[in-house]
VOSE-446235 format. One record per residue (C-alpha): residue in one letter; x, y, z. Coordinates in steps of 0.02 Angstrom, whole numbers, padded with zeros to 5 digits, always signed. Each point is the difference from the previous one (the first is absolute). Layout:
residues N
AXYZ ...
This chain:
residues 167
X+00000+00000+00000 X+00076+00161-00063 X-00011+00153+00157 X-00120+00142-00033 X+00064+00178+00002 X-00114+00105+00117 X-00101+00079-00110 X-00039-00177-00103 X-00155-00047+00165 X-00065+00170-00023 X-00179+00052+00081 X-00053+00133-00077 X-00124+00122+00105 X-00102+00133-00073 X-00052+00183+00049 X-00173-00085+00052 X+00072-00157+00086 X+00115+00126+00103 X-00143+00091+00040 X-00111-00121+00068 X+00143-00089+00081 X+00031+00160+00104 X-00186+00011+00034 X+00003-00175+00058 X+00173+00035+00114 X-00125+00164+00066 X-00139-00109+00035 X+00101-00113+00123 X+00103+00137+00074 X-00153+00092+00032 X-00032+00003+00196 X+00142-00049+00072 X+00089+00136+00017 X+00060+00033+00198 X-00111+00150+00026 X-00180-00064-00014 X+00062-00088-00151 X+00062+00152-00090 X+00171+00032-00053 X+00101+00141+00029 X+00105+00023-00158 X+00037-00105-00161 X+00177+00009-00062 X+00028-00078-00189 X+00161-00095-00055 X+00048+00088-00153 X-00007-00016-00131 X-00136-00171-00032 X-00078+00020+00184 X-00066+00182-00075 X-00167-00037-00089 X-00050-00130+00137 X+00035+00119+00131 X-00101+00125-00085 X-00155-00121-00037 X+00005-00068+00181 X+00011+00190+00070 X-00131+00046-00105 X-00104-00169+00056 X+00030+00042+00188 X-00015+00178+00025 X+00177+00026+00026 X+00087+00166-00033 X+00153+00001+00074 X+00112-00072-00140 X+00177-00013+00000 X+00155-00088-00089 X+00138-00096+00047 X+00123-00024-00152 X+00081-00180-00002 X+00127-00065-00144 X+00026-00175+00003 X-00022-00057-00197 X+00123+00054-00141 X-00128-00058-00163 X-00045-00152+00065 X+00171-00055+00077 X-00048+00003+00199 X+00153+00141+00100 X+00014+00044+00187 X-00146+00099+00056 X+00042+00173+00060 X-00103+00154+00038 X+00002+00136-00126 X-00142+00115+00080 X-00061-00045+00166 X-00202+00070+00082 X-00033+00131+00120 X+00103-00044+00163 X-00130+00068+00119 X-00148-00086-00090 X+00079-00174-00004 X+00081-00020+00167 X+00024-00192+00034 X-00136-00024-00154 X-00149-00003+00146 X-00191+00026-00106 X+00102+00006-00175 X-00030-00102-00158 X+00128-00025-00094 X-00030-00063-00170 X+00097-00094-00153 X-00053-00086-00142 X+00094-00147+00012 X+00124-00093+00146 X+00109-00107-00111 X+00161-00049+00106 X-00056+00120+00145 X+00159+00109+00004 X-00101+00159-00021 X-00119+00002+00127 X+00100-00106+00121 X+00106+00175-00017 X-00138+00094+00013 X-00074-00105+00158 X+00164+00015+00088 X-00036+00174+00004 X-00180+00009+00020 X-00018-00171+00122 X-00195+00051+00043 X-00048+00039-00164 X-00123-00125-00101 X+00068-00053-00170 X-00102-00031-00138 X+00002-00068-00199 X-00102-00024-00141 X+00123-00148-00054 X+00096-00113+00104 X+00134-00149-00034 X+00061-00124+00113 X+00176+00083+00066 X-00069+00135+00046 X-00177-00047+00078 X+00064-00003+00181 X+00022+00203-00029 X-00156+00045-00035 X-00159+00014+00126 X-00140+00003-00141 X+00003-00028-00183 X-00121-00082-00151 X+00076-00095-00107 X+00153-00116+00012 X+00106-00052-00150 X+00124-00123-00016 X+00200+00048+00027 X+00048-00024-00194 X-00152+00108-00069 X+00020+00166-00070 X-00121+00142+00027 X-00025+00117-00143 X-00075+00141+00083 X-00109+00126-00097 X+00111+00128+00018 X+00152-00084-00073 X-00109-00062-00164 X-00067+00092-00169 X-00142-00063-00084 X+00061-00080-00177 X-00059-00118-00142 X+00023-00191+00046 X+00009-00146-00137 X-00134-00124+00001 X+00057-00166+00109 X-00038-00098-00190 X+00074+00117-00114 X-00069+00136-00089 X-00120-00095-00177 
């Protein structure tokens, strides 16, 4: 059997399937926030944990938003994480009533970084793999290790070949 290069198990998500994805994290992060189930702030791992963090802010009601900048992928070769940009240091204290938001834990480098800083924070994904499920506090979907996602934001729409040829 002949190995796969990354992109070869691809799942491919859409601008709708992201949506209701995020709608669906929302749904099950709704209510347990630690003040009467509300949370205090949501801070989005840029750059993919951006349009889920919006959707689910917009689904809960929240309005403090905020950033924390994380590089830990060079294309799709996997790098050390490090903090580029980090949120507002008297919002997040230890991470107490904040959602913090990704759209994927894959070997769980970034938000293990991110946890180490924020240890009472709850972490949550659209998309999670194996490696990195231990990370995460809430998430939707789970994928295997070897897949691919091709997020929306990373594809253009273009012309396909038919799978039987083109008669």
């Amino acid at each position: 059997m002949t190995e796969r290069l990354p992109h070869e198990k691809g799942f491919h998500i859409s601008w709708d399937q992201i949506h209701r994805d995020s709608r669906a994290l929302a749904w099950r992060l709704d209510g347990h926030g630690p003040d009467d189930g509300a949370w205090r702030a949501i801070v989005a791992i840029t750059r993919g944990g951006m349009a889920p963090a919006m959707i689910i802010a917009r689904e809960l009601d929240v309005r403090t938003v905020d950033t924390i900048s994380v590089k830990s992928y060079n294309h799709q070769e996997q790098t050390n994480a490090v903090v580029l940009k980090a949120p507002d240091v008297d919002m997040m204290g230890d991470g107490t009533g904040i959602l913090v938001i990704d759209d994927l834990v894959d070997s769980g480098k970034t938000l293990q970084l991110v946890r180490d800083l924020y240890p009472n924070a709850h972490f949550a994904t659209v998309y999670a793999k194996p490696k990195g499920r231990p990370m995460v506090d809430t998430f939707i979907t789970e994928v295997s290790q070897d897949t691919w996602i091709f997020f929306p934001w990373d594809m253009a729409l273009q012309y396909v070949e038919p799978y039987r040829g083109t008669d």
